[in-house]
C-alpha positions in Angstrom: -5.5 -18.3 19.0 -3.1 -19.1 16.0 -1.8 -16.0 14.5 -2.2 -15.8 10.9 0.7 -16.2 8.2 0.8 -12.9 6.0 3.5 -13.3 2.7 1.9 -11.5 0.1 -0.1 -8.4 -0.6 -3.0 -10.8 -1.7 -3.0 -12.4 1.6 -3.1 -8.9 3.9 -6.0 -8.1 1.7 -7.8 -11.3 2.4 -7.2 -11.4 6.1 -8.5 -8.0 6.2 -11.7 -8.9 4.1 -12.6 -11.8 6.2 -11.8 -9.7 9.2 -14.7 -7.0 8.4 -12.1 -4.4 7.2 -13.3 -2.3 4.4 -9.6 -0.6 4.1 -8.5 -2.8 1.0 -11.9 -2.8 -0.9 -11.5 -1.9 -4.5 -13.9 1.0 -3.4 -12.0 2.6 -1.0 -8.8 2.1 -3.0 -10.0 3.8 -5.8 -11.7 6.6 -3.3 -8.3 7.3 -2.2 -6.8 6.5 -5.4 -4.5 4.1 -3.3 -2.1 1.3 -4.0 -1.1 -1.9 -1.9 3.1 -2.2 -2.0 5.5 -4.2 -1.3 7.1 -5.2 0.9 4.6 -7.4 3.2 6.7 -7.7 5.6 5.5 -10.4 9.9 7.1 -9.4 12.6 5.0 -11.9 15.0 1.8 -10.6 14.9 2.4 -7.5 13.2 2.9 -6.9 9.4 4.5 -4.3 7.7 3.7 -2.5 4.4 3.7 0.5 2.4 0.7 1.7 0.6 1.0 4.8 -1.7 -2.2 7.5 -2.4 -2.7 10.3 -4.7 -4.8 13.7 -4.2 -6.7 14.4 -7.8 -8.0 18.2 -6.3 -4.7 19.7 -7.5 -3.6 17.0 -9.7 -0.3 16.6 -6.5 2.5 13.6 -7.2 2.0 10.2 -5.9 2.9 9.9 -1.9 4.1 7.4 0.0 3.0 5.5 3.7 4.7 3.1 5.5 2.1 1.5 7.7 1.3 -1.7 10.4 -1.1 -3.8 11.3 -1.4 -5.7 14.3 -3.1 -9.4 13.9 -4.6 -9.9 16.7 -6.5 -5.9 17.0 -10.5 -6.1 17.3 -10.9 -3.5 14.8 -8.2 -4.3 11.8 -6.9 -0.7 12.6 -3.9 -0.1 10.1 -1.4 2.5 12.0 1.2 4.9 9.8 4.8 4.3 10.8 5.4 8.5 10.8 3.2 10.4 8.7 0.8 10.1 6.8 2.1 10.6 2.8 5.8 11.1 4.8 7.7 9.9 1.8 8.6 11.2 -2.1 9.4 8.0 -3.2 8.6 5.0 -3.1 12.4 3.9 -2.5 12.4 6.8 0.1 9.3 4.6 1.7 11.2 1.4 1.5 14.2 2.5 3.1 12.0 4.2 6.2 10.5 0.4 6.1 14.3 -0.9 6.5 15.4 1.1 8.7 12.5 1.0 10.9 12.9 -2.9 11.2 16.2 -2.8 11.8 15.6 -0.8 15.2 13.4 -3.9 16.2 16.0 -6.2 16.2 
């Protein structure tokens, strides 16, 4: 089995589409009032990203995930890296991201 190539944001999405996950559809974004950010980062046959969501009940700030995917799961299960909403900022995300990688090396 070939392990997909995943550069962009538009590719994760389409991998995910033809894979039968429903977690980019412009649905479920806009459910969750979520957003798809960079970087995409492939480790092998896991990618890397940050995704940000925003709770309208109390009208709360814009939070940040740092999340994977692994390629070559059944399901297309996307895991948090921490917690869910962990970061302030989207720079604060980033850097978790950085760091993160950098403990893989």
């Amino acid at each position: 089995m070939t392990t997909p190539e995943i550069y962009t944001k538009g590719d994760l999405v389409r991998h995910m589409q033809r894979n039968g996950s429903h977690f980019f559809d412009p649905e479920t974004m806009r459910f969750f009032k979520s957003r798809l950010l960079g970087p995409i980062v492939q480790k092998g046959v896991i990618v890397y990203f940050i995704t940000s969501e925003r709770c309208d009940i109390d009208h709360s700030p814009r939070k940040y995930t740092v999340r994977m995917l692994n390629l070559r799961s059944e399901n297309m299960s996307v895991c948090e890296i921490g917690e869910f909403q962990q970061h302030q900022t989207m720079r604060d995300a980033r850097r978790a991201l950085k760091d993160y990688l950098a403990k893989l090396v």
